[in-house]
Structure formats: C-alpha cells, structure tokens
PyMOL commands that place a pseudoatom at each C-alpha (Angstrom):
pseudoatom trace, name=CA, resn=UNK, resi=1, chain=A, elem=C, hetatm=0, pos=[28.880, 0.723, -6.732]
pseudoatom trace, name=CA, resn=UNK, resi=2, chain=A, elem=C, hetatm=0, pos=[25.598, -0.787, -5.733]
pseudoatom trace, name=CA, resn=UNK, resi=3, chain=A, elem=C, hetatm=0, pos=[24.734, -3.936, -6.693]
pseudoatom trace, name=CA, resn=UNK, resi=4, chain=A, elem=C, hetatm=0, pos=[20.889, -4.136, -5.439]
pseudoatom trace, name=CA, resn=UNK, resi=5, chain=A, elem=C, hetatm=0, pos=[18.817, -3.962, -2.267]
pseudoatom trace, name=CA, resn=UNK, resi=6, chain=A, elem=C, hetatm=0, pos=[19.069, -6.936, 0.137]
pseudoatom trace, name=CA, resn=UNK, resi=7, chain=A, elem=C, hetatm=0, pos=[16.204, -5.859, 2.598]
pseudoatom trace, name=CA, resn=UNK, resi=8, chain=A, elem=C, hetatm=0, pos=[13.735, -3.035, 3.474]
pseudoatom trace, name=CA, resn=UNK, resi=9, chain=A, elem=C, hetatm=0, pos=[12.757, -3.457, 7.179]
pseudoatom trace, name=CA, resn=UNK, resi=10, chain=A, elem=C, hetatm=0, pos=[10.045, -1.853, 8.648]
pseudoatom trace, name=CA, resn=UNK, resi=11, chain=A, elem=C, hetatm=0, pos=[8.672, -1.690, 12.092]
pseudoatom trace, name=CA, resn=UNK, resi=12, chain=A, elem=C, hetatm=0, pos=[5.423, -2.855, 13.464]
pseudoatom trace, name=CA, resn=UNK, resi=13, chain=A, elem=C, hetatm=0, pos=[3.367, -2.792, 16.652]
pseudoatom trace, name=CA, resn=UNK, resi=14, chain=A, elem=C, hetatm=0, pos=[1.524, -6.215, 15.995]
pseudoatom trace, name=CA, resn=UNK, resi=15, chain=A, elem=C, hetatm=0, pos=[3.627, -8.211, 14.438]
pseudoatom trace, name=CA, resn=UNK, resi=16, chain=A, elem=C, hetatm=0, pos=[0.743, -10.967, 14.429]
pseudoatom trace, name=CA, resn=UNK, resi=17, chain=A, elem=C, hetatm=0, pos=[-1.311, -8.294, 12.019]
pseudoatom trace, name=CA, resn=UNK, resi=18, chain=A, elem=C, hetatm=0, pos=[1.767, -7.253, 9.993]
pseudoatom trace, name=CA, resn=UNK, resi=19, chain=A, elem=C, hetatm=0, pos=[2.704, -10.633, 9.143]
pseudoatom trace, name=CA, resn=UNK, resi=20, chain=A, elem=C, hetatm=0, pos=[-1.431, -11.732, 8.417]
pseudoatom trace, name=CA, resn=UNK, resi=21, chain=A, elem=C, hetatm=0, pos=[-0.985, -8.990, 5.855]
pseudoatom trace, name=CA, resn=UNK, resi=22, chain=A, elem=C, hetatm=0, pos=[1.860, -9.693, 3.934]
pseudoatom trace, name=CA, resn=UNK, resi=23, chain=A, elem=C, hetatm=0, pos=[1.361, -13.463, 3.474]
pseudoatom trace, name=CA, resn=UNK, resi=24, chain=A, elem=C, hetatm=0, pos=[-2.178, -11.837, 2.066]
pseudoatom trace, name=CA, resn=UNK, resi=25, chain=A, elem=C, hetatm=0, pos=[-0.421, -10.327, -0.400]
pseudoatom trace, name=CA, resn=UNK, resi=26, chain=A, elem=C, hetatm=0, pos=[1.610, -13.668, -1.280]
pseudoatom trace, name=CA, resn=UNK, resi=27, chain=A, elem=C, hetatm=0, pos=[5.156, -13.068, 0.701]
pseudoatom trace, name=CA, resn=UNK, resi=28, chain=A, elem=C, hetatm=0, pos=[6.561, -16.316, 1.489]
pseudoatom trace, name=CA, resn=UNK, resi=29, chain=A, elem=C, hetatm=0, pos=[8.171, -16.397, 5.116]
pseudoatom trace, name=CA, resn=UNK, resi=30, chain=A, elem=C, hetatm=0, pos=[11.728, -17.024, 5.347]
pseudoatom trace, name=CA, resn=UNK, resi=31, chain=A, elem=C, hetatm=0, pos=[12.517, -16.565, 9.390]
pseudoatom trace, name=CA, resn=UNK, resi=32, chain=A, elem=C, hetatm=0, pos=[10.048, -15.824, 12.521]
pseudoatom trace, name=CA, resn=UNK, resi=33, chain=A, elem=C, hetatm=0, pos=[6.176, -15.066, 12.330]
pseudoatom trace, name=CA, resn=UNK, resi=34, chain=A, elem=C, hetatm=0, pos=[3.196, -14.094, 14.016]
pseudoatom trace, name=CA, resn=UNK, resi=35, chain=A, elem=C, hetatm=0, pos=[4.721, -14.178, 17.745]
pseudoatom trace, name=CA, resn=UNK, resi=36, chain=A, elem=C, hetatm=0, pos=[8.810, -13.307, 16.728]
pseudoatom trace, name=CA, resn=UNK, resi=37, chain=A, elem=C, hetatm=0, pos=[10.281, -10.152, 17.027]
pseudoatom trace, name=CA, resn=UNK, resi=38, chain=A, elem=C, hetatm=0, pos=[11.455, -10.106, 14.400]
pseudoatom trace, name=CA, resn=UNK, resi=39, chain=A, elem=C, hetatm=0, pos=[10.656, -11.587, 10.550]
pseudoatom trace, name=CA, resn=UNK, resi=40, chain=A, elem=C, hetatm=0, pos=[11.820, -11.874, 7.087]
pseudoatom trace, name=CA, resn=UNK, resi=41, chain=A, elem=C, hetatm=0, pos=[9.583, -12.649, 3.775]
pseudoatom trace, name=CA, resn=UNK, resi=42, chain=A, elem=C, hetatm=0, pos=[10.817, -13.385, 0.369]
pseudoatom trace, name=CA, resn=UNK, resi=43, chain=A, elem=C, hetatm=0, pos=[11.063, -10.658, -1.931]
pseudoatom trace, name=CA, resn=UNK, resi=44, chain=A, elem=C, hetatm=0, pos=[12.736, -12.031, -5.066]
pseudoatom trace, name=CA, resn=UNK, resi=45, chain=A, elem=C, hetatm=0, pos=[16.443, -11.498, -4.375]
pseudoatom trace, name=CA, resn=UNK, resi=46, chain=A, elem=C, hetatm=0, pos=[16.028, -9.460, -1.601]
pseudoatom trace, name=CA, resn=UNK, resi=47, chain=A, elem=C, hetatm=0, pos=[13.734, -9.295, 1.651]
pseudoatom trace, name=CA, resn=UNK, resi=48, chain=A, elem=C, hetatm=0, pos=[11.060, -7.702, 3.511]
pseudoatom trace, name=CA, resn=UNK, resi=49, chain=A, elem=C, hetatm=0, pos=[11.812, -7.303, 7.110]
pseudoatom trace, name=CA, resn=UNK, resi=50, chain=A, elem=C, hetatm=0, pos=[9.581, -6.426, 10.061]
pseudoatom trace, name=CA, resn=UNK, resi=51, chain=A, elem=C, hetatm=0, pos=[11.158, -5.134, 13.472]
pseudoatom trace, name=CA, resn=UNK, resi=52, chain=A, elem=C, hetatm=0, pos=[8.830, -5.097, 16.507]
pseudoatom trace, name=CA, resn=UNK, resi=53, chain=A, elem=C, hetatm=0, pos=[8.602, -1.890, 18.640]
pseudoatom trace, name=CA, resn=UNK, resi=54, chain=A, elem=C, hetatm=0, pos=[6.934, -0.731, 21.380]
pseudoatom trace, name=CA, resn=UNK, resi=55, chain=A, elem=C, hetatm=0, pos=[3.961, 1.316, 21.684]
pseudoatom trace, name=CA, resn=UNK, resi=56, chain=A, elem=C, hetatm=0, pos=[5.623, 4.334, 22.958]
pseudoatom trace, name=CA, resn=UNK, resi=57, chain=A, elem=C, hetatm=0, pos=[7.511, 4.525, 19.410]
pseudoatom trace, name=CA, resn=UNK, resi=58, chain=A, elem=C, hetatm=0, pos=[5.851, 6.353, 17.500]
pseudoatom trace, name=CA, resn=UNK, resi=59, chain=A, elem=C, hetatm=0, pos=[5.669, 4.500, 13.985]
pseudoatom trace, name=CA, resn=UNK, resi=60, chain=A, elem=C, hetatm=0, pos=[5.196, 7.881, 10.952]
pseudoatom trace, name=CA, resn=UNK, resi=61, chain=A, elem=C, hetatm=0, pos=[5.586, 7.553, 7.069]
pseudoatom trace, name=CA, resn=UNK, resi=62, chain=A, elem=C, hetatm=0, pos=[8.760, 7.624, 6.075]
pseudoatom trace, name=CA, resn=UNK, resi=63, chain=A, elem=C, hetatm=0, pos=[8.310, 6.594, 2.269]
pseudoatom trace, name=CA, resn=UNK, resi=64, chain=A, elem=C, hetatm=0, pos=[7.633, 3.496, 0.263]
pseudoatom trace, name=CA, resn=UNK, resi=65, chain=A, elem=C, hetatm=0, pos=[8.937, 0.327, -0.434]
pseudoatom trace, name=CA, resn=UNK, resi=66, chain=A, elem=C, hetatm=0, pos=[8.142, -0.914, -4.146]
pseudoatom trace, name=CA, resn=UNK, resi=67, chain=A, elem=C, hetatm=0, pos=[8.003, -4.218, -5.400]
pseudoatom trace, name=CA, resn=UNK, resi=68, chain=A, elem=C, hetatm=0, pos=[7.880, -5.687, -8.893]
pseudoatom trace, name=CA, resn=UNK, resi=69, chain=A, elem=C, hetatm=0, pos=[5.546, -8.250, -9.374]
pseudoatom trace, name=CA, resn=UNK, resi=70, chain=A, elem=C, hetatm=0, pos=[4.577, -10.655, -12.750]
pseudoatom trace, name=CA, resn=UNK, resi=71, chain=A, elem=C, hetatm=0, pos=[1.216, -9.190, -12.702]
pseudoatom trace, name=CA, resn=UNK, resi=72, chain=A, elem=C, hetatm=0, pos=[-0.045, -5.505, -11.098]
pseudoatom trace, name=CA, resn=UNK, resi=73, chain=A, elem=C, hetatm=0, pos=[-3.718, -6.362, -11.507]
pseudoatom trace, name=CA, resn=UNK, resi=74, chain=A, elem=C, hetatm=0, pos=[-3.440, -10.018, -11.027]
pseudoatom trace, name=CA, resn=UNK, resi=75, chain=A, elem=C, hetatm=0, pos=[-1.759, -8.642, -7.312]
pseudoatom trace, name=CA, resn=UNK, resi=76, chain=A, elem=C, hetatm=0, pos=[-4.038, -6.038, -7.110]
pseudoatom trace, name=CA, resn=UNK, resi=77, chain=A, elem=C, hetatm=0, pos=[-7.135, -8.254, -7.212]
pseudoatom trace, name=CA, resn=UNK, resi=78, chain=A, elem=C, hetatm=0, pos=[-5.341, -11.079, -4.696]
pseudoatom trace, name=CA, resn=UNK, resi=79, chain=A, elem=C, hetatm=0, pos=[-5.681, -8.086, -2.426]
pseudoatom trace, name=CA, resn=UNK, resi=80, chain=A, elem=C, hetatm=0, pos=[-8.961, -7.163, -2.604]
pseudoatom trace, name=CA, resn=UNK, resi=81, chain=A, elem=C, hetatm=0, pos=[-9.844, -11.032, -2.847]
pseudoatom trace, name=CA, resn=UNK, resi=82, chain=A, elem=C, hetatm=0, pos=[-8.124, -11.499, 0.605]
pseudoatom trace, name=CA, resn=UNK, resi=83, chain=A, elem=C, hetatm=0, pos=[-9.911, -8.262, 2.073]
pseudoatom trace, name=CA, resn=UNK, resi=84, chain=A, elem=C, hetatm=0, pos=[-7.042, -5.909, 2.005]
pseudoatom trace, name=CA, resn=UNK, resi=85, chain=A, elem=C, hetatm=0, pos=[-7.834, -2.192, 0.852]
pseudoatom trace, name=CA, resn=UNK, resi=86, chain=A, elem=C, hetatm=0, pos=[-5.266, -0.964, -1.747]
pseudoatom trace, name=CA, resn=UNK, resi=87, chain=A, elem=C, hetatm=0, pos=[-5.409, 2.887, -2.204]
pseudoatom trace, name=CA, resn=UNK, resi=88, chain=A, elem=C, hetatm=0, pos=[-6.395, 2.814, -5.858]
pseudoatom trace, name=CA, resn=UNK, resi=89, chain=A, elem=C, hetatm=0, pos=[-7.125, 0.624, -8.684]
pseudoatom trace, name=CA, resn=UNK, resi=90, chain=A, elem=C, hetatm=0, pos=[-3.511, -0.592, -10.602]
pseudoatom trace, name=CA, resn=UNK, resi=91, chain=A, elem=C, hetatm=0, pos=[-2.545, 2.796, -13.288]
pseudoatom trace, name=CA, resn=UNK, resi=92, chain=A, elem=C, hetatm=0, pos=[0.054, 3.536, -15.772]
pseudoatom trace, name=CA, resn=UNK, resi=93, chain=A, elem=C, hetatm=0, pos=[2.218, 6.131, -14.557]
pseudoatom trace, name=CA, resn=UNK, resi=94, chain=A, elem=C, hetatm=0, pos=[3.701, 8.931, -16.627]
pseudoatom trace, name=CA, resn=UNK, resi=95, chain=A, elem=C, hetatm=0, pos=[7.047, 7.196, -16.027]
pseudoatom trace, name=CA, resn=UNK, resi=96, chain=A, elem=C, hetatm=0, pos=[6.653, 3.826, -18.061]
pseudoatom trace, name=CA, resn=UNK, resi=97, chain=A, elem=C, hetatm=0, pos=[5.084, 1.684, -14.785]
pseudoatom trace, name=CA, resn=UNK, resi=98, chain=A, elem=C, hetatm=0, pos=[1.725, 0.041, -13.716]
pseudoatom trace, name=CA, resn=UNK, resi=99, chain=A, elem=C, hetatm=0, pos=[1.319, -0.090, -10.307]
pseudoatom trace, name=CA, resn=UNK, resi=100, chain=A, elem=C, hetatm=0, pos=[-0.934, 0.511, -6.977]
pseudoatom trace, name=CA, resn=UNK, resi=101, chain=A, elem=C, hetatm=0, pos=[-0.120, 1.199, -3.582]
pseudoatom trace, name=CA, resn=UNK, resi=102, chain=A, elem=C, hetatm=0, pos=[-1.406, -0.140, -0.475]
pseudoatom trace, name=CA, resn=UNK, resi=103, chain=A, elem=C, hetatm=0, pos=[-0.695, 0.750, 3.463]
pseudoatom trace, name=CA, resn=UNK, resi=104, chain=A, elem=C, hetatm=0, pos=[0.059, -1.977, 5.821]
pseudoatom trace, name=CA, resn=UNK, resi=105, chain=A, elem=C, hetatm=0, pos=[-1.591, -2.269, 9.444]
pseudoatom trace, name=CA, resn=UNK, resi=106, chain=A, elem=C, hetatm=0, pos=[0.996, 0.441, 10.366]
pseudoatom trace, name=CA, resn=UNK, resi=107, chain=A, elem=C, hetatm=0, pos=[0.404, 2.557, 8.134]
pseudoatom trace, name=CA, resn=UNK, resi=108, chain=A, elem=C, hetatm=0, pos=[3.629, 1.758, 5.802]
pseudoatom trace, name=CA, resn=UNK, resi=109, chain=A, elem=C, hetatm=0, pos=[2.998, 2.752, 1.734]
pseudoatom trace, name=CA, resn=UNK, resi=110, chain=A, elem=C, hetatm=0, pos=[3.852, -0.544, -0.166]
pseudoatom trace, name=CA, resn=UNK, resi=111, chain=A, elem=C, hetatm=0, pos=[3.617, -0.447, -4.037]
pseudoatom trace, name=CA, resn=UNK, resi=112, chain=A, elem=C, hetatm=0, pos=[3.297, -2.887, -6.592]
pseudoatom trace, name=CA, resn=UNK, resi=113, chain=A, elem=C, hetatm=0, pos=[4.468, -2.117, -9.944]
pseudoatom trace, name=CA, resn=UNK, resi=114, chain=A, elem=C, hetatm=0, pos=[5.530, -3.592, -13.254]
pseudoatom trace, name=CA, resn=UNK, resi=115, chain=A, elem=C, hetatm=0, pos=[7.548, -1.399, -15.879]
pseudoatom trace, name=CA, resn=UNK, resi=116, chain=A, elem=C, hetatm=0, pos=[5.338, -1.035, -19.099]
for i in range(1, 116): cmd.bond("trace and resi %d" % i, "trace and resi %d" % (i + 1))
show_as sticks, trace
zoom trace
C-alpha cells in the first residue's frame, strides 16, 4: 500500500538558477544550495529534490510534479511578483482543482493546485 510521496527529484544544469527559482516560489531549503550537487526543499511532508548533471545529459519533459498550496492565486501572484513566468493565470479544472503551472529554468512543468 502506499502511504504518500517522500520526494520528487529532478535534475538541473545550474543548480545556482534552479535553486534562485524555487526559493522564488517560497520552498524552504532543507540540505545544500546554490553551489551543492545536490539539494532538498520543503514540500509539506515530502520534498523537492534537485540532482546536478552534466551538460552532455540531455534534460526532456518527463511530466509534472504538483503541489498543493493554501492559496493558488495568492502563489500565483508571489510568482509573477518575484519575476517568474507561470504558463497561465490560476483556473478551475473540470476535475474539482484550481491551479497553474509553471516551468523551471530546465524546463520541468511544476503545478500549483488547490482542490475546489
């Protein structure tokens, strides 16, 4: 049976950009940081990792991590307040969920989202 998620990790080329990102988007650092290779934020329970590769690996979408947050706009507009780009303005899905998505500097799909 699964319980919950402990981690997504993802990997990054910069991890000095990657990590400049997140904390924009209010992730609280737990281990490593701008110069580490390798980091973990806060995620409620769980954590957001980032892994850094090379620049001969090829870094391509492979999906999307989703968060919950208290507040999709109120998240939505810390973005955009911190000059981050999300990919659309915060919507109620067809599903029962508010959200937006957002692509880190590697081009990794991150959404925010709060069930109706």
């Amino acid at each position: 049976m699964i319980e919950s998620l402990s981690a997504v990790t993802l990997a990054t080329h910069d991890m000095a950009a990657a990590v400049a990102f997140y904390r924009k988007l209010g992730f609280l650092l737990k281990y490593g940081g701008e110069k580490a290779d390798f980091t973990s934020f806060h995620a409620g329970p769980g954590h957001l990792n980032l892994i850094k590769v090379g620049p001969e690996q090829e870094i391509d979408w492979w999906g999307r991590a989703i968060f919950y947050v208290t507040d999709v706009d109120d998240c939505h507009a810390q973005a955009v307040k911190a000059g981050l780009a999300p990919d659309f303005a915060p919507q109620d899905a067809p599903w029962g969920e508010r959200y937006f998505h957002i692509r880190d500097p590697d081009g990794h799909e991150i959404s925010f989202a709060r069930p109706l």
